[in-house]
CHARMM-style PDB file with segment names, atoms N, HN, CA, C and O in Angstrom:
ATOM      1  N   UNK     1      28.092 -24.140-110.357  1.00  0.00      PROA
ATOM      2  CA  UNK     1      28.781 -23.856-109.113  1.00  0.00      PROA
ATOM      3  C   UNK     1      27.757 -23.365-108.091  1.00  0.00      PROA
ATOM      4  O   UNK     1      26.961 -22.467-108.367  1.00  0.00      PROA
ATOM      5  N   UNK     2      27.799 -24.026-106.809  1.00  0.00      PROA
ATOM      6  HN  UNK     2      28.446 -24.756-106.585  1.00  0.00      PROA
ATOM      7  CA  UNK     2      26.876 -23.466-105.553  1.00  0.00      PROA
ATOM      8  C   UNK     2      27.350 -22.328-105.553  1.00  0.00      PROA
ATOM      9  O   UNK     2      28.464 -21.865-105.800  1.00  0.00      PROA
ATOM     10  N   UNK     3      25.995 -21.749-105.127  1.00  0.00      PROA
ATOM     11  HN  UNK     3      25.090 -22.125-104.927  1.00  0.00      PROA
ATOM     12  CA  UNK     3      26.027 -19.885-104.367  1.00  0.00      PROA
ATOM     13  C   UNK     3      25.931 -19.930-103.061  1.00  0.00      PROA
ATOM     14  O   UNK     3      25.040 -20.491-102.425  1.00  0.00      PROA
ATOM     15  N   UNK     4      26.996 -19.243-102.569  1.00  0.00      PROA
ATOM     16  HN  UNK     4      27.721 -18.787-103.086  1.00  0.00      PROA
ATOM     17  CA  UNK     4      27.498 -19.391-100.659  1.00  0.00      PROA
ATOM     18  C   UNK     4      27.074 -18.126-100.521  1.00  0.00      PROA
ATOM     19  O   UNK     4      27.084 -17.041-101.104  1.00  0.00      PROA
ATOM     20  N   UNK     5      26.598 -18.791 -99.279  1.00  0.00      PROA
ATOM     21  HN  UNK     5      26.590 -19.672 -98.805  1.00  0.00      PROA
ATOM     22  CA  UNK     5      26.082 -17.353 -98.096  1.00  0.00      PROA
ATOM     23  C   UNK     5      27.911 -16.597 -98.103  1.00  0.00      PROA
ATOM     24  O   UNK     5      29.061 -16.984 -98.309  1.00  0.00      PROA
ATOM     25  N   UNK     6      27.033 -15.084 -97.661  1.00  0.00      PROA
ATOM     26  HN  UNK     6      26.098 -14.770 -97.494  1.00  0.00      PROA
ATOM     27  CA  UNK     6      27.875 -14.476 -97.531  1.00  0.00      PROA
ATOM     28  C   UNK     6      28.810 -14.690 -96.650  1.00  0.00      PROA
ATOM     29  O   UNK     6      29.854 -14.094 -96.914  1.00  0.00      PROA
ATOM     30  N   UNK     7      28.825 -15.376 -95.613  1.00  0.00      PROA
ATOM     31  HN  UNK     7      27.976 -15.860 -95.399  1.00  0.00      PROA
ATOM     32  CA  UNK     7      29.620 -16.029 -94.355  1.00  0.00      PROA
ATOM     33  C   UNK     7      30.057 -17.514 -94.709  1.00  0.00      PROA
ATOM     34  O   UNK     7      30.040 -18.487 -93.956  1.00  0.00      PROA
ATOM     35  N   UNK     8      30.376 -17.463 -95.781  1.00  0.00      PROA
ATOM     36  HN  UNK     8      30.390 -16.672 -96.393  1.00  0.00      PROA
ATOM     37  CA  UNK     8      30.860 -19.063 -96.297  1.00  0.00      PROA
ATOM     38  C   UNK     8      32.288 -18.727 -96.875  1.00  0.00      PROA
ATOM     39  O   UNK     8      32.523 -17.529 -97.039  1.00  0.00      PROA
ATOM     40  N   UNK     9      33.129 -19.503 -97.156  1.00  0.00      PROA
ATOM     41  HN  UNK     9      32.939 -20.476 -97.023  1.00  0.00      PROA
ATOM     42  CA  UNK     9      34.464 -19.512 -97.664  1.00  0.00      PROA
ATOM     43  C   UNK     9      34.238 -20.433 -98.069  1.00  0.00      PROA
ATOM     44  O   UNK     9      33.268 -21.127 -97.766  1.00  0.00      PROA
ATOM     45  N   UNK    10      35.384 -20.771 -99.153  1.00  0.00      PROA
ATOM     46  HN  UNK    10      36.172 -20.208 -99.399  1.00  0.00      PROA
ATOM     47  CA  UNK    10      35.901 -22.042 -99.860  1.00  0.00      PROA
ATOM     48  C   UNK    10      37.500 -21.661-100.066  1.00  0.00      PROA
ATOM     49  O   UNK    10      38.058 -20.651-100.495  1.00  0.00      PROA
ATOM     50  N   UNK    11      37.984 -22.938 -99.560  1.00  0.00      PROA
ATOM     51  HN  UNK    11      37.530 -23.758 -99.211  1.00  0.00      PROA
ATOM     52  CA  UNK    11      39.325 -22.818 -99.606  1.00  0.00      PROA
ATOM     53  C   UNK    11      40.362 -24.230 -99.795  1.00  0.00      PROA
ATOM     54  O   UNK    11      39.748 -25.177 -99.303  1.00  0.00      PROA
ATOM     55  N   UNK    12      41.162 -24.502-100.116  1.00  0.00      PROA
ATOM     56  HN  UNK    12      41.661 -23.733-100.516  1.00  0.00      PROA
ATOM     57  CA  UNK    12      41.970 -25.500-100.617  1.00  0.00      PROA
ATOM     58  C   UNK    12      41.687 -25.516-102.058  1.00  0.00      PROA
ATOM     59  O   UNK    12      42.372 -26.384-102.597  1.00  0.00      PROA
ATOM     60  N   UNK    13      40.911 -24.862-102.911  1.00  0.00      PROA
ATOM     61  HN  UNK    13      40.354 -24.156-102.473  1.00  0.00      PROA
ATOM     62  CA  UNK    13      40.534 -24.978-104.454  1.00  0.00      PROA
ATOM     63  C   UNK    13      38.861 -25.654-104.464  1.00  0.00      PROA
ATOM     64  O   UNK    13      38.267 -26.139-105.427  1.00  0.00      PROA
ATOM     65  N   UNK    14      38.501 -25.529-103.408  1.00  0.00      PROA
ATOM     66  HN  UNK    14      38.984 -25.135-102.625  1.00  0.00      PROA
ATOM     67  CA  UNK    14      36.911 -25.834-103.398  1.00  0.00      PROA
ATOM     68  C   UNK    14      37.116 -26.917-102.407  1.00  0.00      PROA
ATOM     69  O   UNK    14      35.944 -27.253-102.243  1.00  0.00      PROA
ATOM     70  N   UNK    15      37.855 -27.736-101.590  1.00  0.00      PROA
ATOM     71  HN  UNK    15      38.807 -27.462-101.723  1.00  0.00      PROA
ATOM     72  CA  UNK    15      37.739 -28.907-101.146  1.00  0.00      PROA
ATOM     73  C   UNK    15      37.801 -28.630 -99.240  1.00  0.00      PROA
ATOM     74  O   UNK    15      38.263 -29.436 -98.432  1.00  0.00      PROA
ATOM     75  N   UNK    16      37.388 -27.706 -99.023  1.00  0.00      PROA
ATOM     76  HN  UNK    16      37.013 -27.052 -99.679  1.00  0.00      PROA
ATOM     77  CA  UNK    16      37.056 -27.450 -97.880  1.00  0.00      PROA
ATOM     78  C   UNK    16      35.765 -26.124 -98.159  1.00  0.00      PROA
ATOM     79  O   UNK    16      35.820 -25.553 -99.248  1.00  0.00      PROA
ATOM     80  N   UNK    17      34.814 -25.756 -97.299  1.00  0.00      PROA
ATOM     81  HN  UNK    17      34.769 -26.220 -96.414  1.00  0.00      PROA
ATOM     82  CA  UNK    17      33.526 -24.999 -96.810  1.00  0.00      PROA
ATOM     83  C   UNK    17      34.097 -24.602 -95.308  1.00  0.00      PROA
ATOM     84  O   UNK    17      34.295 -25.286 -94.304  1.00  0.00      PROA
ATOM     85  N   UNK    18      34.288 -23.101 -95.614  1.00  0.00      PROA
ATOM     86  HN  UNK    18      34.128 -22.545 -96.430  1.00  0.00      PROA
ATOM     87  CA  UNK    18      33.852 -23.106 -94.273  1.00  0.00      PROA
ATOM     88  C   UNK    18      32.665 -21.856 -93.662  1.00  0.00      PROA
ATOM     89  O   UNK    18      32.650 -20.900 -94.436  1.00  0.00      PROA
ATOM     90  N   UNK    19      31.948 -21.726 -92.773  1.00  0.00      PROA
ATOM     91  HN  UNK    19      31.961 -22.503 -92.144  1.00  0.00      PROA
ATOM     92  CA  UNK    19      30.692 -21.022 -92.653  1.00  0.00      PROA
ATOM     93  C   UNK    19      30.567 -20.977 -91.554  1.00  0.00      PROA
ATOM     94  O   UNK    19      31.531 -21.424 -90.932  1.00  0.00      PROA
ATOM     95  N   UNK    20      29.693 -20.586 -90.933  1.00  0.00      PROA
ATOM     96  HN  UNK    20      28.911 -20.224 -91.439  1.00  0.00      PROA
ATOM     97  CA  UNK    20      29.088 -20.024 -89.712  1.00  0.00      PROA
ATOM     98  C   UNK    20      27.336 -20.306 -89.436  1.00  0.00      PROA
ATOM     99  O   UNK    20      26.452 -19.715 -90.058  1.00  0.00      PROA
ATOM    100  N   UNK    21      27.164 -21.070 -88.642  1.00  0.00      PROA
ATOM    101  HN  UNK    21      27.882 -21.550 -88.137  1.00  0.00      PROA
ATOM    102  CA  UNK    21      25.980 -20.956 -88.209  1.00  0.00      PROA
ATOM    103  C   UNK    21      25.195 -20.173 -87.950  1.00  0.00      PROA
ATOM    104  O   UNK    21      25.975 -19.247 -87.730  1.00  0.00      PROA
ATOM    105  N   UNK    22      23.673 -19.516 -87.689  1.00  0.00      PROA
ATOM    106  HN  UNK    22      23.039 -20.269 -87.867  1.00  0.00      PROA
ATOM    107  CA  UNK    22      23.342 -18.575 -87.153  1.00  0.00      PROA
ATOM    108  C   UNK    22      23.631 -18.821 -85.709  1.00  0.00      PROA
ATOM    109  O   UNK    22      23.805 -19.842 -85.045  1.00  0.00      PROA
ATOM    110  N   UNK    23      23.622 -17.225 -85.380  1.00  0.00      PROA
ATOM    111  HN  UNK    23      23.481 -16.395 -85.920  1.00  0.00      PROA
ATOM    112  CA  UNK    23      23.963 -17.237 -83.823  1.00  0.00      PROA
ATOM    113  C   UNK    23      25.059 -18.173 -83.341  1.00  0.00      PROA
ATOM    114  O   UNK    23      25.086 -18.802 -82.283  1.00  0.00      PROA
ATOM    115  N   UNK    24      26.207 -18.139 -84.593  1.00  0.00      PROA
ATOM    116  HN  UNK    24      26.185 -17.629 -85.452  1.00  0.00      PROA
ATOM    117  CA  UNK    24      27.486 -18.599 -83.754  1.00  0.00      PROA
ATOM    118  C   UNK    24      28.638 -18.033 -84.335  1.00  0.00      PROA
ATOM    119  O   UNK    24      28.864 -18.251 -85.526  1.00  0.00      PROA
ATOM    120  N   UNK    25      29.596 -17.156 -83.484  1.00  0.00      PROA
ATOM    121  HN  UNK    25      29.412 -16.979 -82.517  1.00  0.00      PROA
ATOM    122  CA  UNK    25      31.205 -16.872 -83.813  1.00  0.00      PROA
ATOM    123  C   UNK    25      31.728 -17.714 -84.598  1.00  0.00      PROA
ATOM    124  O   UNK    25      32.149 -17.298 -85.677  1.00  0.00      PROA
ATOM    125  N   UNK    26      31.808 -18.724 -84.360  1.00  0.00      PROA
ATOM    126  HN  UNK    26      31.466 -19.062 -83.483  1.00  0.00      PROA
ATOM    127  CA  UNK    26      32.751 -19.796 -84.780  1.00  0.00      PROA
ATOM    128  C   UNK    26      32.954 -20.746 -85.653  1.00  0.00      PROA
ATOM    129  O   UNK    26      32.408 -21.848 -85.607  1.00  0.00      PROA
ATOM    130  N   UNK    27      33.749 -20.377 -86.497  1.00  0.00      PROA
ATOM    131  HN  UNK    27      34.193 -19.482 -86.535  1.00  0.00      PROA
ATOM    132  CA  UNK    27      33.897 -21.084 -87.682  1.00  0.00      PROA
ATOM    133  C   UNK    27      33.804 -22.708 -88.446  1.00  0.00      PROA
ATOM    134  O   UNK    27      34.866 -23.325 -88.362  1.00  0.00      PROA
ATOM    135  N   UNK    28      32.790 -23.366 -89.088  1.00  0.00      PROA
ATOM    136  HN  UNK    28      31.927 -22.865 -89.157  1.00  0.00      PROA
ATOM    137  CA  UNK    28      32.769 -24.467 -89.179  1.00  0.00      PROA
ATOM    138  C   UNK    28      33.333 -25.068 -90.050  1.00  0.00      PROA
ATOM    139  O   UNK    28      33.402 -24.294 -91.005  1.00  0.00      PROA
ATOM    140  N   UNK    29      33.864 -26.168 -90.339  1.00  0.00      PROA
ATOM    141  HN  UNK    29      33.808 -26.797 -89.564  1.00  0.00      PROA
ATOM    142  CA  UNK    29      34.695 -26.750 -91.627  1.00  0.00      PROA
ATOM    143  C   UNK    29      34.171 -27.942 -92.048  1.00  0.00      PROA
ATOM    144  O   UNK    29      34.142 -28.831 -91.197  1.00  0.00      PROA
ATOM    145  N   UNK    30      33.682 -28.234 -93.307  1.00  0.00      PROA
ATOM    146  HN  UNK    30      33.705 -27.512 -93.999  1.00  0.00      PROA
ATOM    147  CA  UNK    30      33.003 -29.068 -93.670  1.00  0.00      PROA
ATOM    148  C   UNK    30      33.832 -29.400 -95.439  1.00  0.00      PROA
ATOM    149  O   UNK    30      34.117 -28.664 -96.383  1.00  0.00      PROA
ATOM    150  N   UNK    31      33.994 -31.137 -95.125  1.00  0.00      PROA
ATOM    151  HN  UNK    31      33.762 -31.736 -94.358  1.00  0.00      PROA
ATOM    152  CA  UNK    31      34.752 -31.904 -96.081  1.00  0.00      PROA
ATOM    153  C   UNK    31      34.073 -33.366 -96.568  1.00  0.00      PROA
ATOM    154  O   UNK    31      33.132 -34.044 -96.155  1.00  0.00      PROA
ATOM    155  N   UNK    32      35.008 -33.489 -97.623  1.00  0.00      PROA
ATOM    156  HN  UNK    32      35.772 -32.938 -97.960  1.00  0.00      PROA
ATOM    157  CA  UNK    32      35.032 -34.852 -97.731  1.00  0.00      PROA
ATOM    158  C   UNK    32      36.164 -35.981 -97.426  1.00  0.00      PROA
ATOM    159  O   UNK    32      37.356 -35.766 -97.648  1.00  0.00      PROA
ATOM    160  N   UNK    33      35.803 -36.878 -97.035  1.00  0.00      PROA
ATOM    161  HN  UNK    33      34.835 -37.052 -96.854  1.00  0.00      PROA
ATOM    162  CA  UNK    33      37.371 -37.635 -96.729  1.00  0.00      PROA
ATOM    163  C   UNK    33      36.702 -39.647 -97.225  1.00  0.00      PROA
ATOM    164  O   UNK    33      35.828 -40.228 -96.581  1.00  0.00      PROA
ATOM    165  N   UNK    34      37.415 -40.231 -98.418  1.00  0.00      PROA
ATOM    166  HN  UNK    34      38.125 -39.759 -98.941  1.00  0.00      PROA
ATOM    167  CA  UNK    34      36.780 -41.224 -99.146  1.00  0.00      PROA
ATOM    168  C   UNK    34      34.993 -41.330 -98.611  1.00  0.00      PROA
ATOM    169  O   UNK    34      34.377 -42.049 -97.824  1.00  0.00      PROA
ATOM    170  N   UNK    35      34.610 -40.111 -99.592  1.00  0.00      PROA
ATOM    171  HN  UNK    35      35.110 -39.527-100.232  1.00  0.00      PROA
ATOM    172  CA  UNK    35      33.269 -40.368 -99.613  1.00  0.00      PROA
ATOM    173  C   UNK    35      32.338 -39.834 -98.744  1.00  0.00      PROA
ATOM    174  O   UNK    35      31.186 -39.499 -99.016  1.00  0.00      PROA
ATOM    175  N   UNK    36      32.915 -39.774 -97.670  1.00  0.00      PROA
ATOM    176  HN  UNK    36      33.851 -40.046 -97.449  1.00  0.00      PROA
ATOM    177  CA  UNK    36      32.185 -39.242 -96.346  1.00  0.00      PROA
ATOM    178  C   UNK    36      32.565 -37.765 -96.038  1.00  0.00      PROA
ATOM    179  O   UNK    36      33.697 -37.283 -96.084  1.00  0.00      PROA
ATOM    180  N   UNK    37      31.530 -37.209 -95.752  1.00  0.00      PROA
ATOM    181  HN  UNK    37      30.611 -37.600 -95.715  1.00  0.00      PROA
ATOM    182  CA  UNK    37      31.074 -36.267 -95.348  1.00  0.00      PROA
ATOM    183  C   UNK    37      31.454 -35.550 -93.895  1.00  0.00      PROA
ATOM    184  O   UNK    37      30.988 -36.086 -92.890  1.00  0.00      PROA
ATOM    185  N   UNK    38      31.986 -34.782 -93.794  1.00  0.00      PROA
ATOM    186  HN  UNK    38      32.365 -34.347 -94.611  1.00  0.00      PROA
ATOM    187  CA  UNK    38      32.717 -34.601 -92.524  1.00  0.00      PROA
ATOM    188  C   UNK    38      32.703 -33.292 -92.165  1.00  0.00      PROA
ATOM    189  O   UNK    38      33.296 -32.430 -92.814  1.00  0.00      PROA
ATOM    190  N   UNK    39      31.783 -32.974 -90.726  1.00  0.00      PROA
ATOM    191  HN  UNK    39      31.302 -33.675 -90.199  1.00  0.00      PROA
ATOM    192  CA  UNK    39      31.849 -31.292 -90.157  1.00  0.00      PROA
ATOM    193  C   UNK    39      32.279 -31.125 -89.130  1.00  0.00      PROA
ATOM    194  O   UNK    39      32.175 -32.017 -88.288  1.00  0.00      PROA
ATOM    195  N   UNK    40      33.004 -29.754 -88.799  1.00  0.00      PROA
ATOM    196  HN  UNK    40      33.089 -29.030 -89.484  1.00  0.00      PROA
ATOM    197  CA  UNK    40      34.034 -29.721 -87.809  1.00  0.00      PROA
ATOM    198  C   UNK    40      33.812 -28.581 -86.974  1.00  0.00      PROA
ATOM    199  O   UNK    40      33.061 -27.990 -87.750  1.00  0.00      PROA
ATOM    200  N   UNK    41      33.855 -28.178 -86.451  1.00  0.00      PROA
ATOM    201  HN  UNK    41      34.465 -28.658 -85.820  1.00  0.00      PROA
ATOM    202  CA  UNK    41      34.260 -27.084 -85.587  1.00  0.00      PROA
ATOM    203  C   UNK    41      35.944 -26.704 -85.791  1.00  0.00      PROA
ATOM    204  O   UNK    41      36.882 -27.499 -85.854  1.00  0.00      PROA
ATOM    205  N   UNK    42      35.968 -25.272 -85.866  1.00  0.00      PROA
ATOM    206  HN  UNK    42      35.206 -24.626 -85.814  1.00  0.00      PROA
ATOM    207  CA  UNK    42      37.339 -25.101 -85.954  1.00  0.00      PROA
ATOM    208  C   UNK    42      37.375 -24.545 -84.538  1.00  0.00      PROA
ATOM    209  O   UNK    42      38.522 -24.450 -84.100  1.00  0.00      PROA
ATOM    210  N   UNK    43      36.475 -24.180 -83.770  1.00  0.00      PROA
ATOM    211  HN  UNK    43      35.544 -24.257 -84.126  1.00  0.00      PROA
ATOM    212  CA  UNK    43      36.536 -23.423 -82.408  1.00  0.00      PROA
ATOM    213  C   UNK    43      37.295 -22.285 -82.596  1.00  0.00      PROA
ATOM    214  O   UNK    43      37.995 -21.916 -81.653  1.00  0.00      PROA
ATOM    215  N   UNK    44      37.296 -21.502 -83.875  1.00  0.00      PROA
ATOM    216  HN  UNK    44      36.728 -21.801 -84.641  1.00  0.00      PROA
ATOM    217  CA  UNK    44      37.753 -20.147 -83.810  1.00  0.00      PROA
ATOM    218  C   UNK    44      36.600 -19.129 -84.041  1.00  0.00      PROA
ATOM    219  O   UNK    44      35.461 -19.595 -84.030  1.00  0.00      PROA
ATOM    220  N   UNK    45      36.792 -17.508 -84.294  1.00  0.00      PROA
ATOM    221  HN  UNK    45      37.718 -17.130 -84.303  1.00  0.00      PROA
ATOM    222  CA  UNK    45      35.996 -16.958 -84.380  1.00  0.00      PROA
ATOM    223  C   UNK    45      36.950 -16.039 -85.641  1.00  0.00      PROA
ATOM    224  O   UNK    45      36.621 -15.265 -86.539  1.00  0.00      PROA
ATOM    225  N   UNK    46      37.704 -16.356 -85.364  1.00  0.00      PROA
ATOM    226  HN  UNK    46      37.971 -16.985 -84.634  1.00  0.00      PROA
ATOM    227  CA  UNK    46      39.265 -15.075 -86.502  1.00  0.00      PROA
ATOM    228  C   UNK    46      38.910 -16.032 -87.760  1.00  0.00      PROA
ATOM    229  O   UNK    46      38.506 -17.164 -87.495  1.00  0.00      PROA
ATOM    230  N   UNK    47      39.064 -15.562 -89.380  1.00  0.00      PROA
ATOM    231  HN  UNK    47      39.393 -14.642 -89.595  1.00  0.00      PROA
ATOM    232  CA  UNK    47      38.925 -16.378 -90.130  1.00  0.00      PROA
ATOM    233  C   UNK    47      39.937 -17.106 -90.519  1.00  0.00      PROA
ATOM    234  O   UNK    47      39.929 -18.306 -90.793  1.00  0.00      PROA
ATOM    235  N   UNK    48      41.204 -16.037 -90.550  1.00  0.00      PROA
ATOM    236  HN  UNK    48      41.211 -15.062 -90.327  1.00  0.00      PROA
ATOM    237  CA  UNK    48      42.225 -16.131 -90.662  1.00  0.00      PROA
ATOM    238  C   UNK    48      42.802 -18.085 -89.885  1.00  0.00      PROA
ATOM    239  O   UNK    48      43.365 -19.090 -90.318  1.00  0.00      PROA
ATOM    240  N   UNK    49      42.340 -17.730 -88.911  1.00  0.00      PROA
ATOM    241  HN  UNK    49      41.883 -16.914 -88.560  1.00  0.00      PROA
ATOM    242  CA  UNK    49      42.454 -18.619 -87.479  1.00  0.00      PROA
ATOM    243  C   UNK    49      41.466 -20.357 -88.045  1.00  0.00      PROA
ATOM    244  O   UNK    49      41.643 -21.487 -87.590  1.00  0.00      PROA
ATOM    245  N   UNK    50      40.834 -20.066 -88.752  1.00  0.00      PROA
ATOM    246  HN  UNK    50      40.690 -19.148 -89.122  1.00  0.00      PROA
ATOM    247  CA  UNK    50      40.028 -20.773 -88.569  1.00  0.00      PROA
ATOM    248  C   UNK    50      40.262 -21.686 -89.754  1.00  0.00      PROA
ATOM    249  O   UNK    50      39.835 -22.837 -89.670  1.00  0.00      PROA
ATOM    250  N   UNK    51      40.942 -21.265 -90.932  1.00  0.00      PROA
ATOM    251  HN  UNK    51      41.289 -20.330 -91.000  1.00  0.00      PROA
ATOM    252  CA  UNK    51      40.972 -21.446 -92.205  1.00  0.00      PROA
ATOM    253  C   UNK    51      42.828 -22.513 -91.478  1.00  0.00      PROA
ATOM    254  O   UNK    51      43.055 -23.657 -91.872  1.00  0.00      PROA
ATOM    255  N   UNK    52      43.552 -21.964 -90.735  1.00  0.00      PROA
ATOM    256  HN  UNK    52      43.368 -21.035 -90.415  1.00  0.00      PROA
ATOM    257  CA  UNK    52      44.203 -23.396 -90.125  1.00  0.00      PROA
ATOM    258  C   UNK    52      44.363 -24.139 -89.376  1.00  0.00      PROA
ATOM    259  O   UNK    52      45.254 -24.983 -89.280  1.00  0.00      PROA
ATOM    260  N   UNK    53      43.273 -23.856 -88.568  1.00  0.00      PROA
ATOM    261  HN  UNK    53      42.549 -23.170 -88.647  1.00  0.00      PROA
ATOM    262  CA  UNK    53      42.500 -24.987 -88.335  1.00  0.00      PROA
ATOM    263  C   UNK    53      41.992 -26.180 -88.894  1.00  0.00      PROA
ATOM    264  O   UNK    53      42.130 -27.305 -88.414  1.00  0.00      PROA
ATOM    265  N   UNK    54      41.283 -25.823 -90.131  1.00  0.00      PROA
ATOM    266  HN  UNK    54      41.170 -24.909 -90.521  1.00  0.00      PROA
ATOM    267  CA  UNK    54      40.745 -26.866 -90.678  1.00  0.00      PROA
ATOM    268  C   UNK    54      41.830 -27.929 -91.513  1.00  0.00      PROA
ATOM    269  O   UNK    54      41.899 -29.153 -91.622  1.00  0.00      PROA
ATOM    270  N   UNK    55      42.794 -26.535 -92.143  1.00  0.00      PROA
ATOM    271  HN  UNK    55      42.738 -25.540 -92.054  1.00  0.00      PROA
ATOM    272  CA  UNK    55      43.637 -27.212 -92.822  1.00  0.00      PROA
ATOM    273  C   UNK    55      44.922 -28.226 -92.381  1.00  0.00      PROA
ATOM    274  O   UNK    55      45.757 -28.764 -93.108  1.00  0.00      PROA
ATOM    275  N   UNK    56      44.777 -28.272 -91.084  1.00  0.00      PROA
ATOM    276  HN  UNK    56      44.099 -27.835 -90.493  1.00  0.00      PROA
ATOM    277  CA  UNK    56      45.337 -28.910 -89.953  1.00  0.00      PROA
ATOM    278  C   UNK    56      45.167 -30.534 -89.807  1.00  0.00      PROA
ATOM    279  O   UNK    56      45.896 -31.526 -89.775  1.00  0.00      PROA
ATOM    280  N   UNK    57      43.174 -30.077 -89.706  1.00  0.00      PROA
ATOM    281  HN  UNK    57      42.582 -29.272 -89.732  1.00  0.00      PROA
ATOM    282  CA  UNK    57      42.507 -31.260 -89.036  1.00  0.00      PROA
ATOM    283  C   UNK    57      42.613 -32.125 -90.632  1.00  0.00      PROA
ATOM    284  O   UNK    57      42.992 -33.293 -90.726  1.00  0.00      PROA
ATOM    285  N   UNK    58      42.217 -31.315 -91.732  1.00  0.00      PROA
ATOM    286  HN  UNK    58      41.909 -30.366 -91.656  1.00  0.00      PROA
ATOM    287  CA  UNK    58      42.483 -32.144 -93.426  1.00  0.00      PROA
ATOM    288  C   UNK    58      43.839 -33.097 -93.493  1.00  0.00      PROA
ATOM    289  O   UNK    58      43.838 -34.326 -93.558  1.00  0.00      PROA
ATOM    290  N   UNK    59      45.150 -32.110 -93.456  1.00  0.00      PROA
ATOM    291  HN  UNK    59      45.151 -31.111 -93.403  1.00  0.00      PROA
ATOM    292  CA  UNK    59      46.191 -32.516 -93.801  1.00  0.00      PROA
ATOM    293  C   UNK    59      47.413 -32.583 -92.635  1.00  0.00      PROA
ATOM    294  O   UNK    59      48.293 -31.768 -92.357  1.00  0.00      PROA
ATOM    295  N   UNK    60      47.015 -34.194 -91.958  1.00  0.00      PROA
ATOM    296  HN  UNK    60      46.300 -34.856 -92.184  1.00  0.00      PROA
ATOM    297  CA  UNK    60      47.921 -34.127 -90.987  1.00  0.00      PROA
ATOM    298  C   UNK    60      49.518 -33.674 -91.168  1.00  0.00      PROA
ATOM    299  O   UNK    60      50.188 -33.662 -92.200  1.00  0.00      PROA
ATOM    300  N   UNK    61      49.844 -33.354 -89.992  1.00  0.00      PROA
ATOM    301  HN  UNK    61      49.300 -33.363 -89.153  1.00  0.00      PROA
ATOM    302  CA  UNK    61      51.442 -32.558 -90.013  1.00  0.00      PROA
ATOM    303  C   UNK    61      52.340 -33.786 -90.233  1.00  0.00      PROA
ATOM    304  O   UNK    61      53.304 -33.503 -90.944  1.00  0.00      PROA
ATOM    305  N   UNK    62      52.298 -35.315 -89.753  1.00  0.00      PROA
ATOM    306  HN  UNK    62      51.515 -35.545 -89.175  1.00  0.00      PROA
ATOM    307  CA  UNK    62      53.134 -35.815 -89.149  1.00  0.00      PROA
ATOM    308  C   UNK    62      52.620 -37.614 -90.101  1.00  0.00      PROA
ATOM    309  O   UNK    62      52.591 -38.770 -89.679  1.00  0.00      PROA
ATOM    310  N   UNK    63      52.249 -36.907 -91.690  1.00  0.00      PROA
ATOM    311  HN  UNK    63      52.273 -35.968 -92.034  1.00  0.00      PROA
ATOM    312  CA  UNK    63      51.794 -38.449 -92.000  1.00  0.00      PROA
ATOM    313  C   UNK    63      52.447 -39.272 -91.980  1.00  0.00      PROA
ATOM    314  O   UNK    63      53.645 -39.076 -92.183  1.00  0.00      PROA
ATOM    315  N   UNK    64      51.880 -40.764 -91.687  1.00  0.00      PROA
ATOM    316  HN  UNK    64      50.907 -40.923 -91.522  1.00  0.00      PROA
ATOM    317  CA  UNK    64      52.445 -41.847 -91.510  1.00  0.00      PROA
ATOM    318  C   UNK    64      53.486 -42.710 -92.597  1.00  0.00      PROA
ATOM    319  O   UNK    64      52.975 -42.768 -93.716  1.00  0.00      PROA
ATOM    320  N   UNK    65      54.395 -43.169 -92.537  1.00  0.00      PROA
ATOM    321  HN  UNK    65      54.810 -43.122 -91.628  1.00  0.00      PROA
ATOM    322  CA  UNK    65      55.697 -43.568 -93.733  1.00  0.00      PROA
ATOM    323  C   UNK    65      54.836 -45.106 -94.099  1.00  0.00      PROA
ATOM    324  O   UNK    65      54.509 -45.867 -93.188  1.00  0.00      PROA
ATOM    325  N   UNK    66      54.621 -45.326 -95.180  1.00  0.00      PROA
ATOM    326  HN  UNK    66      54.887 -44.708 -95.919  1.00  0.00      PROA
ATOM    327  CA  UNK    66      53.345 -46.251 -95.246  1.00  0.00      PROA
ATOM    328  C   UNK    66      54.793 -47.305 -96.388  1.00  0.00      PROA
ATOM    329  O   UNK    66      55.276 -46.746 -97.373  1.00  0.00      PROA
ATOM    330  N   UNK    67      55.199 -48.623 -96.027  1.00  0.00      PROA
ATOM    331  HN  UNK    67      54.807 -49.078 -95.227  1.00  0.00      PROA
ATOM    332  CA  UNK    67      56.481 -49.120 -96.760  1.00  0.00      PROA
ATOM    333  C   UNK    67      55.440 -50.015 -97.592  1.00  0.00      PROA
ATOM    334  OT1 UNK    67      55.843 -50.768 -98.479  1.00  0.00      PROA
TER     335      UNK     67
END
């Protein structure tokens, strides 16, 4: 198992990162989505805030009815 900076989270059961840059408030979210690699800005600075954010941008609200 990776060792996270102290300003790192993991959340969904490991399938989201989220961290902080130096010299930045604001929370980043970093995934996978088939294969690819994907970093985000949550544009928050609250963690709380930031953690649904990401889980937002992961798991759309409004998925599509696929027949």
């Amino acid at each position: 198992m990776p060792v996270l900076r102290e300003d790192s989270v993991l959340i969904i059961n490991g399938a989201v990162k989220l961290y902080r840059r130096q010299r930045s408030r604001k929370w980043q979210a970093a995934f996978q989505i088939d294969g690819q690699y994907i970093r985000i800005s949550t544009g928050k600075s609250d963690l709380d805030e930031a953690k649904q954010a990401a889980i937002s941008r992961l798991v759309p609200v409004d998925p599509p009815i696929l027949f």
